[in-house]
C-alpha positions in Angstrom: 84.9 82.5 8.7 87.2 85.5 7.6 88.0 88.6 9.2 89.0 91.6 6.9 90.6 94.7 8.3 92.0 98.2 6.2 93.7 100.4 7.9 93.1 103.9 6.7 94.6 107.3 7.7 91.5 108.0 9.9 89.7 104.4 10.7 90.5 101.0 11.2 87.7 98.9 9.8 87.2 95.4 10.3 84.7 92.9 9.1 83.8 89.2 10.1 82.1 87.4 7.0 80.8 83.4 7.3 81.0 82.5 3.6 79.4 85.3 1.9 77.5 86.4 4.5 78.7 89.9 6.9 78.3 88.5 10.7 79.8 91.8 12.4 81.6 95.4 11.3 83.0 97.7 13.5 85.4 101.0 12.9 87.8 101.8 15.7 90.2 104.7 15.1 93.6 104.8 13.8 96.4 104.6 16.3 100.1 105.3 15.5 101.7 102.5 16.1 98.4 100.8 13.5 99.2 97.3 15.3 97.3 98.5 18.7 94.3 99.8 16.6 94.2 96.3 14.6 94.1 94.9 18.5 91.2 97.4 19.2 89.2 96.3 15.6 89.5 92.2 16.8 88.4 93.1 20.3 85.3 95.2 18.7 84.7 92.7 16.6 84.3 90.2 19.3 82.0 92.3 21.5 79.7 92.9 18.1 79.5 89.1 17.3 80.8 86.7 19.7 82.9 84.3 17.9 85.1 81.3 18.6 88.6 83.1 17.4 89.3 79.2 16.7 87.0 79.1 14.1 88.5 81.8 12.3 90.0 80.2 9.1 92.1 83.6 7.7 93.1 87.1 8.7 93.3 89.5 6.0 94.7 92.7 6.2 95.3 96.1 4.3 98.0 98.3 5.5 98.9 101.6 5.5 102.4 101.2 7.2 104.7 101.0 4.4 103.1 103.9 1.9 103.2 106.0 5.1 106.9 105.6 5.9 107.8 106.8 2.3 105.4 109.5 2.8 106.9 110.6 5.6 110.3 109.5 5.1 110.5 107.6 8.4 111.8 104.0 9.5 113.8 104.0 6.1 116.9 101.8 6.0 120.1 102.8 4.9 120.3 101.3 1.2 122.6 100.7 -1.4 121.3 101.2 -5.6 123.5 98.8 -7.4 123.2 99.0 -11.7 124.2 97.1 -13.9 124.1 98.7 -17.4 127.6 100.5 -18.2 129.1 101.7 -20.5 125.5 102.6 -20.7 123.1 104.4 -18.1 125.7 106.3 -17.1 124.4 109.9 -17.6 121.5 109.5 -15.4 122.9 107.4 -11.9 120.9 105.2 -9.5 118.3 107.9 -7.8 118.0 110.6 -10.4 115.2 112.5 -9.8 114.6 111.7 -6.3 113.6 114.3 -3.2 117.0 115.1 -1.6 114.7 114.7 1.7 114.1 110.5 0.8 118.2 110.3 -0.7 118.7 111.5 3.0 116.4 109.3 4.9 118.0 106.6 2.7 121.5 107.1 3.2 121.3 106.2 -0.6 124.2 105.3 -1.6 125.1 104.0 -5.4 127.1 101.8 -7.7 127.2 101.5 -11.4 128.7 98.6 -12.5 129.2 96.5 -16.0 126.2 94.4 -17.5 122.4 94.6 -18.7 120.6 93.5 -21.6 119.4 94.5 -25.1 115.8 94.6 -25.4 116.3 91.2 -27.5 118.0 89.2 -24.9 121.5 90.2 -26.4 124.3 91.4 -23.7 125.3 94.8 -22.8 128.3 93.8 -21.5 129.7 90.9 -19.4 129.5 91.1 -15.8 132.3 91.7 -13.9 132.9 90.3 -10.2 136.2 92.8 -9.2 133.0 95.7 -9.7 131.0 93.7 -7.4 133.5 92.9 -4.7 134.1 96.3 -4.4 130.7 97.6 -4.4 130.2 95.1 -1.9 133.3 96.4 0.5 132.1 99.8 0.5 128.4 98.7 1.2 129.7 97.0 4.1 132.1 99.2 5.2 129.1 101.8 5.7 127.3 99.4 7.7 124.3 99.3 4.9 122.5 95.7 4.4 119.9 96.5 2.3 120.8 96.5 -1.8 118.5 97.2 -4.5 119.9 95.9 -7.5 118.4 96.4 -10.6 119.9 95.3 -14.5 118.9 96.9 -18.1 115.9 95.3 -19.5 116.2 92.7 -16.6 112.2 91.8 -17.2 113.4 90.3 -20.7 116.7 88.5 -19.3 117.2 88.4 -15.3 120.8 86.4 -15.6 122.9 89.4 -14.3 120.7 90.2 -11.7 120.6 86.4 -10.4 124.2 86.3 -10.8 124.7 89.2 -8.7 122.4 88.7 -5.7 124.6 85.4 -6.0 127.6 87.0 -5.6 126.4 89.6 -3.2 124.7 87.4 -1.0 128.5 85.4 -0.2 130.0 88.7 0.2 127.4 90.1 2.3 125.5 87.4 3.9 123.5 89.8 6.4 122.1 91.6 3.3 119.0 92.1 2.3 118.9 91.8 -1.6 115.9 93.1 -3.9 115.6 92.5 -7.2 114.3 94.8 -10.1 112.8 92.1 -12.4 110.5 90.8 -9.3 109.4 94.2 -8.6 108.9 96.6 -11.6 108.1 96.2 -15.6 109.3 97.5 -18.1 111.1 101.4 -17.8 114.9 101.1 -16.2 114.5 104.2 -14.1 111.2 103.4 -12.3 111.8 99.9 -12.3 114.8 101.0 -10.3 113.0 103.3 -8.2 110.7 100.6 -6.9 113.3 98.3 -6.2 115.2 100.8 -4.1 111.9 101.5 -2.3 111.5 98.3 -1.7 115.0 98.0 -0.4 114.6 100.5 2.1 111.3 98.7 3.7 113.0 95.4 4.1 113.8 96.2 8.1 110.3 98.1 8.7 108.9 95.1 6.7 110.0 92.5 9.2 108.7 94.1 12.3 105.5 95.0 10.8 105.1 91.5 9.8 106.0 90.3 13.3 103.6 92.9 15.0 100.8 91.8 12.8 101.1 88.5 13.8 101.1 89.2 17.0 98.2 91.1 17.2 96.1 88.5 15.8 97.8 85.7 17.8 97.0 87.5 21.0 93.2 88.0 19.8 93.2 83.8 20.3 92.9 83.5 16.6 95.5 80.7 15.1 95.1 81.2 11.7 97.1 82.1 8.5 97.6 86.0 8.1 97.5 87.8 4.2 98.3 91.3 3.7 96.3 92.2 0.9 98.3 93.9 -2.3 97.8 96.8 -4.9 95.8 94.5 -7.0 92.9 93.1 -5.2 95.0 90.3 -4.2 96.5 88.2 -1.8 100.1 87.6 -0.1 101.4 85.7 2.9 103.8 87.1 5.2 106.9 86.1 3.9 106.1 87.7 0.5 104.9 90.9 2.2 108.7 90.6 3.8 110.0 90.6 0.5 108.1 93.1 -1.5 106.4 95.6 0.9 106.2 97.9 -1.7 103.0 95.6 -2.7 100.7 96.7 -0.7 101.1 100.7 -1.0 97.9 101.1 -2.5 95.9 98.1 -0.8 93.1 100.7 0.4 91.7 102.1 -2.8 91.8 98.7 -4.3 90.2 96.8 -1.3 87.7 99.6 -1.4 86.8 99.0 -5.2 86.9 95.2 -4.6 84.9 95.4 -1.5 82.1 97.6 -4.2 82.0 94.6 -6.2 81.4 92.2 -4.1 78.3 93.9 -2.3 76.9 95.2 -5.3 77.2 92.3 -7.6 78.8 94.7 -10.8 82.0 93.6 -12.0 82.5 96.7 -14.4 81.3 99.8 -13.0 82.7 103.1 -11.7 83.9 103.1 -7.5 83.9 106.5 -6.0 85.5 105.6 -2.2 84.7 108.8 0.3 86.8 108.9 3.2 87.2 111.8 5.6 89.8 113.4 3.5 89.8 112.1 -0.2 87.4 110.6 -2.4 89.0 107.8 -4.3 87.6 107.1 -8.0 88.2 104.2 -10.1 86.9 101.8 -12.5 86.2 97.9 -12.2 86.8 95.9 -14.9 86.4 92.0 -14.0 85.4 92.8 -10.7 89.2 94.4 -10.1 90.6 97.2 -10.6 91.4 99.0 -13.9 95.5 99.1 -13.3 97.7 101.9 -14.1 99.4 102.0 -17.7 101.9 104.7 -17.2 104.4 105.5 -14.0 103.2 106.1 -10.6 104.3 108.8 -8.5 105.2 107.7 -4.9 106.5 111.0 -2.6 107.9 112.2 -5.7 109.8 109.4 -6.8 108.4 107.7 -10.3 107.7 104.2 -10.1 105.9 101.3 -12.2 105.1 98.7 -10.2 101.5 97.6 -10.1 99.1 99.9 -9.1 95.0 100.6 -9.8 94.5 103.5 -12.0 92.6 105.7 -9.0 91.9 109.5 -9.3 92.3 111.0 -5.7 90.1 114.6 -5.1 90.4 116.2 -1.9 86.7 115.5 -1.2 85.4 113.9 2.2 83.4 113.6 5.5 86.3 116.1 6.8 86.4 118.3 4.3 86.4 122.2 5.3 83.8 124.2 3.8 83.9 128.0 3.3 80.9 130.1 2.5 81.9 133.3 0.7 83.1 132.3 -2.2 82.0 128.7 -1.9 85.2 126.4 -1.6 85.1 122.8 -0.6 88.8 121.0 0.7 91.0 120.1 -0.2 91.9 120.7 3.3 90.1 118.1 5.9 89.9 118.4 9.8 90.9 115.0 9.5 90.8 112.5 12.8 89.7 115.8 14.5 86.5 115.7 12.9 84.9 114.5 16.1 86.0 117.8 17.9 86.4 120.3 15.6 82.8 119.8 13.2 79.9 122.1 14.3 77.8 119.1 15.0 80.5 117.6 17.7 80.7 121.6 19.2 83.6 123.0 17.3 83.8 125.4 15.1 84.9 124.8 11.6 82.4 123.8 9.2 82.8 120.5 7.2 80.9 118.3 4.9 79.8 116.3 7.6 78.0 119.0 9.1 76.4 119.9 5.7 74.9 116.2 5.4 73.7 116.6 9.0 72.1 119.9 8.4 70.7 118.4 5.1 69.1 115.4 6.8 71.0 113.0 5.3 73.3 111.9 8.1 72.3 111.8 11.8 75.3 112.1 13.9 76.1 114.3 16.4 74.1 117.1 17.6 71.5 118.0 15.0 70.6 121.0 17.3 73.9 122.5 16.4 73.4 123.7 12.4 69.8 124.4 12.5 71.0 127.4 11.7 72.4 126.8 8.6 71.5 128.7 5.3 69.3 126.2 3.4 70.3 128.0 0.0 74.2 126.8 1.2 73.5 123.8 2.2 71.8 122.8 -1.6 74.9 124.8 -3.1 77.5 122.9 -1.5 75.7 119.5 -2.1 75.2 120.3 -5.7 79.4 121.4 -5.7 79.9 118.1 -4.2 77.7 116.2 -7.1 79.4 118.3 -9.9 82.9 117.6 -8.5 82.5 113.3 -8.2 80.7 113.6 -11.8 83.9 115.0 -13.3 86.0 112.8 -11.3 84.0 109.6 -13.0 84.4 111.8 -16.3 87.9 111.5 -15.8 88.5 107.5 -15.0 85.7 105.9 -17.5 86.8 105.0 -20.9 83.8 106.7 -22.8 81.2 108.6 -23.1 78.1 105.6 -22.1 76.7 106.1 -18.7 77.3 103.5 -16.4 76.9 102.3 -13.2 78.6 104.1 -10.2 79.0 101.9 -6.8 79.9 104.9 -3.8 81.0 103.3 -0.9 82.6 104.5 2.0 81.9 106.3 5.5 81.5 109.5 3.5 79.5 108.1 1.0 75.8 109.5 2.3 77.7 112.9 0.3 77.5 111.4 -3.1 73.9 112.0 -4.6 71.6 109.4 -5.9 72.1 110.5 -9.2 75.2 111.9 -11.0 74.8 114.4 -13.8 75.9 113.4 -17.2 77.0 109.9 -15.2 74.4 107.8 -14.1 72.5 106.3 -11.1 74.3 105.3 -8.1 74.1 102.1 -6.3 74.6 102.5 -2.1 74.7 98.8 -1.1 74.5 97.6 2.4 77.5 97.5 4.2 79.3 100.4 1.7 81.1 101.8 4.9 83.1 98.9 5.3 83.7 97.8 2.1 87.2 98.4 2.1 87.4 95.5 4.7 85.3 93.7 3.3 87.6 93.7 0.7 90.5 92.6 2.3 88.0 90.0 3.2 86.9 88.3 0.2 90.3 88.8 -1.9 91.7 86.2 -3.9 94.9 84.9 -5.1 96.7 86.1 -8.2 99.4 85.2 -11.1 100.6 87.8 -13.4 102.9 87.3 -16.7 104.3 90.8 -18.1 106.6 90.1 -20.1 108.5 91.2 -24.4 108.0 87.8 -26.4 109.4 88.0 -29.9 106.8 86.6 -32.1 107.6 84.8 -35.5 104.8 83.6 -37.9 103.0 81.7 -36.2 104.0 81.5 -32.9 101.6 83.6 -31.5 98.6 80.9 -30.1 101.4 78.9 -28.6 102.9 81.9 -27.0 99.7 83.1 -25.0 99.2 79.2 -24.5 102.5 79.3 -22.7 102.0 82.9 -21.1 98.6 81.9 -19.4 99.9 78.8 -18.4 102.5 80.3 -16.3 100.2 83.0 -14.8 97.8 80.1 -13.8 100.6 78.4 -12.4 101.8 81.2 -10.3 98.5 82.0 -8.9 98.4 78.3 -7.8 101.8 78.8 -6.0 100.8 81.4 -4.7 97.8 79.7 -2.8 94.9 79.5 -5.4 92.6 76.6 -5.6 93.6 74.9 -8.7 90.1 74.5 -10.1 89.4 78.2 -9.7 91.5 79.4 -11.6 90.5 82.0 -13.8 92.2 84.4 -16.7 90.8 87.7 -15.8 92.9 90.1 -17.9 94.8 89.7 -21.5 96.7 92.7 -22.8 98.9 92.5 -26.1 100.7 94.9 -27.4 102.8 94.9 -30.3 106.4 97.2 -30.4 106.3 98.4 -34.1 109.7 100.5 -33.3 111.9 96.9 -32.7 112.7 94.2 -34.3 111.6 90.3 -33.8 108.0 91.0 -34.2 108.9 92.4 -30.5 105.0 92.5 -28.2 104.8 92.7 -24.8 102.3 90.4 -23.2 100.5 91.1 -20.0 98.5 88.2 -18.3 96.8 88.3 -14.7 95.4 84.5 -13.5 93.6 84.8 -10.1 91.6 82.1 -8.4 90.0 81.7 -4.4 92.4 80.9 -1.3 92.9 77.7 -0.4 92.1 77.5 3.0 92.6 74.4 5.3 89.6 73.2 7.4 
């Protein structure tokens, strides 16, 4: 047995699956602190299924703690930016670009010192300890231990940033030390970014980590704990204490891999209603289709990895005005419950236009008799048109094909979408971000600039898949499931060596112990 929790803005959802099989799903609400609410969704759980917490063999869970505190610019630790690119990089510094508000929360302070790489392996420039020392006595004369340090082209040749969390680590033993080339790809500046994010998440990282654990401890259960990562895949603990920045967009992505599993499509469109937003992406393999270009996180431009997902303001919540006819993006939110017309208040939301349409039964039905019928069909028909051109906008051509809606707000998508294609509701879709979390597996990626001679190339992929197998095995992967899911090649006509960049992902089921 399994349990699967996400933790989203509004709900915590958790799930209890025996195999393939769900045995229990609750939704509990959100609390602040999240850990209490994850307390609340084990204790539903066990009133919904009684259980042996014993026989529990893995906890996995989806968390929106770390993408919130960049959001909001909370629980930030002071961090230091150290680069290592002069004499180049030196007209745009460590945090260019980013919201004076995050600089702030940071206490982001930055170093540029001597080293780097040439997109052939070839050296910038040596690197020089004296710039290092005396990074590393200013760092610590501010009282800052966490250091994002991050080298040019560090995903081709990761020596100077190896060498430096060496040297960094004697002269600052306390510190907490990310580094670029295990975080980002290719692209100095967001590469940077999401190491400095990282950076700043180390301290909230480690008492997340411990209050997660605890959590599921005091629910009896004795079992290894997963956070689940932007994906569709798996991490301990001690790599979510690492590289929190992993699991910023774990909801969408458990959401779409949750669609998968209950409706059997591996490539298919995923439209996730919430109470808020409506998430929209496309399977491809049975996970998600991943973002080629940078990611915008609170303003800041980062390229770790992250599921190419179109966000509308489109859910349960959503406020609806009559005259002209506007839906969101504005949502009552985790007030739904007192301020919808069917719960007595008095704003009027999607929720109670599903209600008043007979297509949800919550609430008092009583309250939006009253309802004009001719609004009611207008605002569904806005609500088809808008997820259609959402779709329109994630799938790679023009063929219909199949759409999976899942999510509490889901009963708001129509069985048909113009111009799209039929809709598949399976059982379960309100939880199928949990479920998710649940069912996730283990992954390896290679991404990587491989200079090809004549050739070479069969042996190279050989060598690439090889290593993304063997990460996923590290990582916790049965060894005989194994699988290459994804192969992307693309040559770099602009440089020289027959320069291509090669992008493998490996994943393969967790490994549990009986």
């Amino acid at each position: 047995m399994r349990i699967g929790i996400d933790v989203g803005g509004t709900n915590t959802d958790a799930v209890l699956i025996d195999g393939s099989t769900v045995l229990a799903e609750c939704k509990v609400a959100t609390t602040e602190d999240v850990t209490s609410g994850i307390s609340a969704a084990l204790a539903a759980l066990q009133a919904s299924a009684v259980h042996d917490p014993g026989a529990v063999h893995a906890v996995m869970i989806g968390t929106t703690h770390f993408i919130n505190a960049i959001v909001q610019g909370r629980d930030l630790a002071p961090t230091a930016a150290i680069r290592l690119g002069l004499p180049a990089t030196e007209a745009l510094p460590p945090l260019s670009g980013w919201p004076a508000r995050l600089v702030t929360a940071i206490k982001g302070r930055r170093y540029l010192c001597h080293g780097g790489h040439e997109i052939d392996g070839r050296a910038i420039a040596p690197l020089r300890r004296d710039e290092l020392e005396r990074a590393a006595e200013d760092i610590g004369s501010h009282g800052v231990q966490c250091v994002a340090v991050a080298s040019v082209y560090s995903p081709v040749n990761a020596q100077y940033e190896l060498e430096a969390a060496e040297i960094l680590s004697d002269l600052l033993p306390d510190a907490s030390i990310s580094l670029s080339h295990l975080i980002g790809r290719m692209g100095l500046l967001e590469r940077e970014n999401a190491t400095i994010i990282n950076a700043s998440l180390s301290d909230l990282a480690t008492r997340i980590c411990r209050g997660l654990a605890r959590a599921v401890s005091a629910a009896g259960i004795d079992a290894p704990l997963y956070l689940s990562q932007n994906d569709g895949t798996l991490m301990d603990v001690d790599h979510a204490r690492r590289f929190p920045v992993a699991t910023f967009a774990s909801g969408p992505t458990n959401s779409m891999r949750g669609a998968a599993f209950l409706s059997g499509l591996r490539d298919c469109a995923v439209v996730d209603v919430g109470g808020t937003t409506s998430d929209v992406g496309m399977l491809r393999h049975g996970f998600p289709h991943e973002a080629s270009t940078e990611v915008s996180v609170s303003g800041i431009r980062t390229n770790f990895r992250m599921p190419d997902v179109l966000s509308v303001g489109l859910g349960g919540g959503s406020r609806v005005r009559p005259d002209p006819l506007s839906i969101g993006p504005d949502s009552v939110g985790y007030r739904l419950t007192k301020d919808a017309l069917v719960f007595g208040g008095s704003t009027l939301t999607c929720t109670d236009i599903a209600v008043a349409a007979g297509i949800a039964d919550i609430g008092d039905r009583g309250l939006v008799r009253r309802l004009d019928r001719t609004l009611v069909a207008e605002v569904l028909a806005r609500i088809g048109e808008e997820i259609s051109a959402a779709v329109d906008r994630v799938r790679p051509s023009a063929e219909n094909l199949p759409v999976v809606a899942v999510g509490g707000g889901s009963i708001l998508v129509p069985d048909e979408l113009p111009g799209v294609g039929t809709v598949h509701r399976p059982a379960h879709h309100a939880t199928a971000n949990a479920i998710g979390a649940a069912i996730a597996q283990v992954g390896g990626e290679v991404d990587r600039m491989y200079s090809v001679s004549p050739g070479e190339r069969d042996r190279l992929l050989d060598e690439a898949q090889q290593e993304a197998v063997n990460k996923a095995v590290a990582a916790g992967a049965k060894p005989d499931s194994v699988q290459i899911v994804d192969v992307d090649e693309v040559p770099l006509a602009y440089l020289p060596g027959n320069a291509t960049r090669i992008r493998i992902k490996a994943v393969g089921d967790l490994e549990l112990s009986p």
